[in-house]
C-alpha positions as CSV (number, residue, x, y, z in Angstrom):
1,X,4.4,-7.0,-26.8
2,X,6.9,-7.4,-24.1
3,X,6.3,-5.6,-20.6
4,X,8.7,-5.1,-17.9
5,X,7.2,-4.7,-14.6
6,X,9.3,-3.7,-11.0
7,X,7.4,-3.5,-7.8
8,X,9.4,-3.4,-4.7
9,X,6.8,-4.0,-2.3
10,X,3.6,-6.2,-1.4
11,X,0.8,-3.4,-2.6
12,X,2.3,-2.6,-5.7
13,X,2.7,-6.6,-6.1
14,X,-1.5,-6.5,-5.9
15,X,-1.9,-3.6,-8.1
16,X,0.6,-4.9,-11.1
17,X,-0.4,-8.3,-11.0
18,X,-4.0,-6.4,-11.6
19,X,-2.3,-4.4,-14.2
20,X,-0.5,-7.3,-15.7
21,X,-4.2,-9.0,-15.9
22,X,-6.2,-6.0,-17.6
23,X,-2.7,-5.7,-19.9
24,X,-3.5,-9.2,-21.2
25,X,-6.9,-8.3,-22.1
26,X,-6.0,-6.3,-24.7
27,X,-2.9,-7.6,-25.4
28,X,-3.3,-11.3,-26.5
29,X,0.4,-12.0,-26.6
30,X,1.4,-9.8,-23.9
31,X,5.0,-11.5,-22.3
32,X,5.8,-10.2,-18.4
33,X,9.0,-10.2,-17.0
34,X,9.1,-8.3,-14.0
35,X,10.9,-7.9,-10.3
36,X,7.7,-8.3,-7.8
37,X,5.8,-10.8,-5.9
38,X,3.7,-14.2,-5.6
39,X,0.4,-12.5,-7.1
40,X,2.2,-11.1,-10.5
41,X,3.7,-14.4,-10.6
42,X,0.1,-16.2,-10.5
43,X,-0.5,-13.7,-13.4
44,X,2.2,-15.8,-15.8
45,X,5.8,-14.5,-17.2
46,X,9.0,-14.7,-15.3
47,X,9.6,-13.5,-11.5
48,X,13.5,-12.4,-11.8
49,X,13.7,-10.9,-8.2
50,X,11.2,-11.1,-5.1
51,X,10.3,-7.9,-3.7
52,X,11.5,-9.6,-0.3
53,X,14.8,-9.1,-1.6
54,X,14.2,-5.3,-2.3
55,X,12.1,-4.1,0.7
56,X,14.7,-1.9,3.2
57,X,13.0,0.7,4.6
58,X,14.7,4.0,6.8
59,X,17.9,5.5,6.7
60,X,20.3,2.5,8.6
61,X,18.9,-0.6,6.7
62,X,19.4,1.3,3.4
63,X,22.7,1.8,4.3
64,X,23.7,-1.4,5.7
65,X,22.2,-2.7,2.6
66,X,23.6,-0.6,0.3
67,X,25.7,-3.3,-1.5
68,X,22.8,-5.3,-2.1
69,X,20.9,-2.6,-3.7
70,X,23.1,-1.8,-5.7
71,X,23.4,-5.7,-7.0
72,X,19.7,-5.4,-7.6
73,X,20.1,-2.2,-9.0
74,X,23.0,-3.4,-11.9
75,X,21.0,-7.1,-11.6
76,X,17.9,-5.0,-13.3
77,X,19.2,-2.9,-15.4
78,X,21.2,-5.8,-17.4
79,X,18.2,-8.0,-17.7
80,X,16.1,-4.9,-19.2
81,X,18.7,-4.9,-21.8
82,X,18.3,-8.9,-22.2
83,X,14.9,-8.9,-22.2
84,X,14.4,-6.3,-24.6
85,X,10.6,-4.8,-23.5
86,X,8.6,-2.7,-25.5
87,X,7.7,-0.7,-22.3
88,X,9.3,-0.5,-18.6
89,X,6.8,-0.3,-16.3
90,X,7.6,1.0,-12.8
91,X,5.2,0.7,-9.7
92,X,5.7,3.2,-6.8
93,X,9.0,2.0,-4.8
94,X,10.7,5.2,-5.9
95,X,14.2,5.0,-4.7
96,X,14.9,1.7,-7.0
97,X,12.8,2.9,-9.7
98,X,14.1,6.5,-10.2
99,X,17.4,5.2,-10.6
100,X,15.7,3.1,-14.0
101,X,14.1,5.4,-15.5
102,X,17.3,7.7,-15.5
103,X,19.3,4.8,-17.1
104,X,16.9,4.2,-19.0
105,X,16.4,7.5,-20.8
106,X,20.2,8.1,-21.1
107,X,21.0,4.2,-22.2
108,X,18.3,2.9,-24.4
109,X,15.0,4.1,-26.1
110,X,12.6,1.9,-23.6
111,X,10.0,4.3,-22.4
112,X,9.4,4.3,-18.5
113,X,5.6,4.8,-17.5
114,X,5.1,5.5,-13.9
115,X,2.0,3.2,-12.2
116,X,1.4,4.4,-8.9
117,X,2.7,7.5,-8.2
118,X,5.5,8.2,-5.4
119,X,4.4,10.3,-2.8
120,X,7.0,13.1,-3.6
121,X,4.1,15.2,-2.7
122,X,4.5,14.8,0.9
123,X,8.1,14.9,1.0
124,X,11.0,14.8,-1.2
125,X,9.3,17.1,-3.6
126,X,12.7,18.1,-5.3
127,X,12.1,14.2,-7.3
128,X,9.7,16.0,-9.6
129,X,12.9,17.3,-12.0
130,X,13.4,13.4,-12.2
131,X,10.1,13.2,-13.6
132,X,9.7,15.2,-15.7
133,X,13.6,14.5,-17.0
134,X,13.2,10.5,-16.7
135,X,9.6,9.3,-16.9
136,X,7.3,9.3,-20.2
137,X,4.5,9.1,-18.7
138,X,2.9,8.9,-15.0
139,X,-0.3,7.2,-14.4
140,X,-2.0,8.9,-11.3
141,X,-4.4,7.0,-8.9
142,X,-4.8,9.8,-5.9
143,X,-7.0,13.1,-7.4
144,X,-4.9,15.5,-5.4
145,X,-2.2,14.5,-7.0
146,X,-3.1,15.8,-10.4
147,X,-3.2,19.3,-9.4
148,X,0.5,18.7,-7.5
149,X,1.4,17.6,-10.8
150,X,0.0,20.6,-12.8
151,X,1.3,22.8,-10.5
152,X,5.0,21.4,-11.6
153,X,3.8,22.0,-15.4
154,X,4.3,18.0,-15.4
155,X,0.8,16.1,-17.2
156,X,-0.2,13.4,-15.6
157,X,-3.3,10.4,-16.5
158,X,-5.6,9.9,-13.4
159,X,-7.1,6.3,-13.8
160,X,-8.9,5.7,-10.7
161,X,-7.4,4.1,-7.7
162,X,-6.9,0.4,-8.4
163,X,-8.1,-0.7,-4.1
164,X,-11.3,0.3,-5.3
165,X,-10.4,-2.7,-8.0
166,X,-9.1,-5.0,-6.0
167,X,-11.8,-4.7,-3.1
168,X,-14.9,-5.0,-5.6
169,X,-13.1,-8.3,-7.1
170,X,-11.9,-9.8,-3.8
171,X,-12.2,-13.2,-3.5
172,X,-15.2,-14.3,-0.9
173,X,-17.0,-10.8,-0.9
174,X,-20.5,-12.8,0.3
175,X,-18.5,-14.4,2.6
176,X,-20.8,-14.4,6.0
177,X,-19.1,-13.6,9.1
178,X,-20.4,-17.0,10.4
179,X,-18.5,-18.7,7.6
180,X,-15.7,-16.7,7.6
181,X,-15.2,-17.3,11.7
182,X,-15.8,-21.0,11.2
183,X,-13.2,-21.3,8.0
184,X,-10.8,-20.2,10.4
185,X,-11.5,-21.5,13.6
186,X,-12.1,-18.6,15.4
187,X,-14.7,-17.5,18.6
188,X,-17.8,-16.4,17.8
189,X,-17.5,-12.8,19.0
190,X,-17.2,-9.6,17.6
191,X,-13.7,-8.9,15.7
192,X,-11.0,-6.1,16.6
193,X,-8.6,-6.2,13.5
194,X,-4.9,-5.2,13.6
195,X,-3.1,-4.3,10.4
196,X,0.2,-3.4,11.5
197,X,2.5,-2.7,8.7
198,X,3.7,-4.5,5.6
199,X,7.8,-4.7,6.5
200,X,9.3,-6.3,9.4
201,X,10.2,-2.9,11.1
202,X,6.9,-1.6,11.7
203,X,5.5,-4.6,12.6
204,X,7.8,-5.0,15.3
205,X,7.4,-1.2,16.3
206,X,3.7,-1.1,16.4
207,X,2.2,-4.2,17.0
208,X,3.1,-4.9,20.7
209,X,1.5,-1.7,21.5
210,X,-1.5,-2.1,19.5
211,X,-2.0,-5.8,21.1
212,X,-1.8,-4.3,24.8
213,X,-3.8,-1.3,24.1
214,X,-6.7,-3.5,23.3
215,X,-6.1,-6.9,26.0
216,X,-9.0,-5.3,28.0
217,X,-11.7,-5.6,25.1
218,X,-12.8,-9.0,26.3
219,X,-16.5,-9.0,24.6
220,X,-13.8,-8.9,21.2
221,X,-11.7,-10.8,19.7
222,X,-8.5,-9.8,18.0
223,X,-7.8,-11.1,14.6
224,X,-4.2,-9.8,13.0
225,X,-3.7,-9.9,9.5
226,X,-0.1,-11.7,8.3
227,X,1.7,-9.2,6.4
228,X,2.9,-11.0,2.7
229,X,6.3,-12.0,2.8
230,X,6.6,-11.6,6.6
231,X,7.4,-15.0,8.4
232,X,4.5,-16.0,11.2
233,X,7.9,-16.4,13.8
234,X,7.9,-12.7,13.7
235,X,4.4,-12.3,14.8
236,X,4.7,-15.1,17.3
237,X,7.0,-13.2,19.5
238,X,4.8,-10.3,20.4
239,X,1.4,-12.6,20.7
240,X,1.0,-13.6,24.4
241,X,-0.5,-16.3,25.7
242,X,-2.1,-16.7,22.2
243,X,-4.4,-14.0,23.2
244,X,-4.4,-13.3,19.2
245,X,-5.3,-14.9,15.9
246,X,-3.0,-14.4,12.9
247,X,-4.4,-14.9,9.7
248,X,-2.5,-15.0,6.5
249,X,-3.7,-14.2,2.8
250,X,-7.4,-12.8,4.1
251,X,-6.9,-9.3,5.0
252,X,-9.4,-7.8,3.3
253,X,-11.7,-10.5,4.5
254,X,-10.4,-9.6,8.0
255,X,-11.5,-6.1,7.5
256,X,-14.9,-7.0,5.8
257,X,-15.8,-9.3,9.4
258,X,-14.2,-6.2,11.8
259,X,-16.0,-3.7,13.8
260,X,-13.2,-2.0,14.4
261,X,-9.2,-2.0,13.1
262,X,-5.7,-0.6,14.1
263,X,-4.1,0.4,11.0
264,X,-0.8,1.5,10.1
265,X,-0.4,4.3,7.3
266,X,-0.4,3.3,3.8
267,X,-2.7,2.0,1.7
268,X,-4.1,-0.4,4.8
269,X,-6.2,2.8,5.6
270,X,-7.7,3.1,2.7
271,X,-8.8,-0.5,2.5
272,X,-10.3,-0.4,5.6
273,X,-12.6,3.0,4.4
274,X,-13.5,1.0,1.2
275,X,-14.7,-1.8,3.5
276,X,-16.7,0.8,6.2
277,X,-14.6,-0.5,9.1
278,X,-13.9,2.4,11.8
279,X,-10.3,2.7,12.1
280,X,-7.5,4.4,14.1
281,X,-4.5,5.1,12.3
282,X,-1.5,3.7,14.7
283,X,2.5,4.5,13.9
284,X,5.0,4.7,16.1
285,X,8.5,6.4,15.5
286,X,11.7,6.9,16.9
287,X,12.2,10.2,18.8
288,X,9.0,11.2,18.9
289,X,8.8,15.0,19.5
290,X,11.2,15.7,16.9
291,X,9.8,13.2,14.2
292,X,6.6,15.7,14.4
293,X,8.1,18.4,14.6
294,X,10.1,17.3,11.2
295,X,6.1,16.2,10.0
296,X,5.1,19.9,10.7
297,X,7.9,21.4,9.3
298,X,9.3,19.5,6.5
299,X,6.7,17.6,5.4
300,X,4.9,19.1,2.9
301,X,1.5,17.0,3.8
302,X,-1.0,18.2,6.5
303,X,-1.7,13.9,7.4
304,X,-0.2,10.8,7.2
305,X,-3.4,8.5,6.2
306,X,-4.8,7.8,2.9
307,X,-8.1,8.2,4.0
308,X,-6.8,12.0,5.6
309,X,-5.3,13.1,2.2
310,X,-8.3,12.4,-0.1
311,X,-10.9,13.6,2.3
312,X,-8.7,16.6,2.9
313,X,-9.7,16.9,6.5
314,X,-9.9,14.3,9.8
315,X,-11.9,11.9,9.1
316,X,-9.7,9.0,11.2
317,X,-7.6,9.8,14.5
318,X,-3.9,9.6,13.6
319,X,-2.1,8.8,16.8
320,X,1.6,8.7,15.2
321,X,5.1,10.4,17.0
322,X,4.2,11.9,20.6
323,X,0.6,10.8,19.9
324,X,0.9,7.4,19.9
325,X,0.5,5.3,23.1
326,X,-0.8,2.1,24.7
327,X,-3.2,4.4,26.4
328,X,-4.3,6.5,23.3
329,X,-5.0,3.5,21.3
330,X,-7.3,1.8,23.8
331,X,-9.0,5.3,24.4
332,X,-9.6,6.0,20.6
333,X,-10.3,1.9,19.9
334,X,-13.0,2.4,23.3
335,X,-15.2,4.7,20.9
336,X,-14.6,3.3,17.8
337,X,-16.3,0.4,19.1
338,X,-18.9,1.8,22.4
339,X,-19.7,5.5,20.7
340,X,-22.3,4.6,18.0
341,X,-22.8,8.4,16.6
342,X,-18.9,8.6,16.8
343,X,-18.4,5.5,14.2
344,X,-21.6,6.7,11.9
345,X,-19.7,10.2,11.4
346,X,-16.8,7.9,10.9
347,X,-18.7,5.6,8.3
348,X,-20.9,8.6,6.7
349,X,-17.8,10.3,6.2
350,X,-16.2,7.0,4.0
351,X,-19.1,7.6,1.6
352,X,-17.7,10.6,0.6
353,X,-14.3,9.5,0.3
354,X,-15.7,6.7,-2.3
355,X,-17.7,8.7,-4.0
356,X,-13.9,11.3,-5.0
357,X,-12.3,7.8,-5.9
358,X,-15.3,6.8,-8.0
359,X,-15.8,3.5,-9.6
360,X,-13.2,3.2,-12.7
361,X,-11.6,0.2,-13.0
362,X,-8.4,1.8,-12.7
363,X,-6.2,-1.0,-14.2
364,X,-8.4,-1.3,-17.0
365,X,-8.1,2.3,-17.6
366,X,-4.0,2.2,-17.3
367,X,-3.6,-1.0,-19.5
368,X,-5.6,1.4,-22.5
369,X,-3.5,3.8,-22.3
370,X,-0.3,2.1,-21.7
371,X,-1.4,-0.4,-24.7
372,X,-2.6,2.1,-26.6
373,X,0.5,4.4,-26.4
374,X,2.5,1.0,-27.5
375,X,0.3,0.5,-30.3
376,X,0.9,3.7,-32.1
């Protein structure tokens, strides 16, 4: 059968190439076409648009972008129709994809299933008549999200939360931290790891903070992890006097070596649960006070972590709007790494969070039901 994938960011290009993978296991002549990134592309079938031409985040890039989207938007649509799929299958990026599944259900008889949802339970919550109007099926990875879900009267498949996946079946997972700091040429001294955002924007919002926040840690060294699709120029600018390693392609091997790590929000802060590392959640935003005061307000989500949201309580400092400073960091980074009862809370509290998530093999579960839906 034919399968048309879009993922409009790096994550989702990690979950649907593992998708695309458990797909071909049951279907032996599976044939991908897709919008997404290098790892779907290692997968096999035919890369029609990068997701580092889709990836505009906030209000003014949209908007000074807005004829470009819209050529990606028409460029899509017309090679659906080309390509003819049996299935369109849409991964998170909500904005882009919405707009599909609408033309889809109005212009053609392609069913839309929904891998990933959007988080349209923390904002934007009105999306759920597009849903339920646009979308044949939604394939759920997040437990809370079923009852949101059921509480719209909208069903919804829970598969199991494909980082668990991709965390068990990383690549070096026996790596020693001797090898690991020897691969890449680093000191041998304990690591502070920085994941600072996936898009150019928040890496260039959070990660001078984070890196002078944590200068004074001198018995540490810190390791940053190169966002995909980011260049290493980027990065360069905000690293001083090369007090910094950057390391491309190995974050989750970053993580596995850390004793501590600055995260942004996203799925970066789940990651770093799955791999026990303690972890402040770091993300700056423009006009503080009043972006938390529209998080209080508006927002229809109590956190902004991952790790917050399944465990349904603090389990990880957020220091995002007016909480976020040089000075927070470093004090919240000091007893992640010095307060030994403080990170065991931290780490016995991670347990519980893996044992919600469980250990399906999420993409094995979603390529059943997506083939098996197909098949009928």
């Amino acid at each position: 059968m034919k399968y048309y994938l879009i993922a409009g960011e790096a994550s989702g290009d990690l979950h649907a190439s593992n998708l695309m993978q458990a797909i071909k296991e049951q279907d032996d002549n599976a044939e991908f076409r897709f919008f997404g990134g290098d790892l779907m592309q290692q997968v096999g079938g035919t890369l029609v648009k990068h997701y580092r031409e889709l990836a505009f985040m906030g209000f003014i890039p949209v908007l000074l972008n807005l004829r470009t989207i819209l050529r990606n938007l028409e460029v899509c649509k017309k090679d659906i129709l080309k390509f003819s799929p049996d299935v369109v299958i849409l991964v998170d990026y909500p904005g882009f994809n919405l707009k599909i599944a609408k033309y889809l259900k109005l212009n053609t008889s392609i069913p839309a299933i929904y891998y990933i949802s959007p988080k349209i339970w923390a904002w934007k919550e009105y999306r759920i008549k597009s849903f339920k109007k646009y979308v044949d099926q939604m394939l759920s990875i997040l437990p809370f999200e079923v009852d949101f879900y059921k509480k719209h009267n909208y069903p919804v498949n829970y598969v199991g939360n494909p980082t668990v996946d991709a965390i068990v079946n990383r690549k070096d997972s026996n790596q020693t931290f001797q090898e690991f700091i020897e691969k890449n040429k680093l000191e041998d001294k304990p690591i502070i790891a920085i994941l600072a955002g996936s898009r150019k924007q928040e890496i260039e919002d959070n990660l001078p903070s984070m890196l002078k926040a944590i200068e004074m840690f001198k018995s540490h060294q810190i390791v940053i992890a190169g966002a995909p699709g980011i260049e290493e120029s980027l990065y360069d600018e905000f690293i001083p006097q090369k007090n910094a390693s950057l390391i491309f392609g190995q974050t989750y091997n970053i993580l596995a070596q850390a004793n501590a790590a600055l995260v942004t929000s996203g799925t970066a802060t789940l990651e770093a649960a799955l791999l026990n590392v303690p972890q402040v959640v770091c993300y700056k935003t423009p006009v503080p006070k009043l972006s938390y005061w529209a998080f209080k307000n508006i927002l229809h989500t109590p956190y902004i972590s991952l790790v917050n949201l399944i465990a349904n309580k603090e389990v990880v400092k957020e220091l995002f709007a007016k909480f976020f400073s040089v000075e927070s960091i470093h004090d919240e980074t000091e007893k992640l790494l010095f307060d030994s009862k403080y990170r065991q809370k931290m780490l016995d509290e991670y347990q519980l969070i893996q044992d919600i998530l469980g250990k399906e093999n999420a993409s094995e579960k979603a390529a059943k039901l997506i083939y098996t839906r197909l098949s009928k």
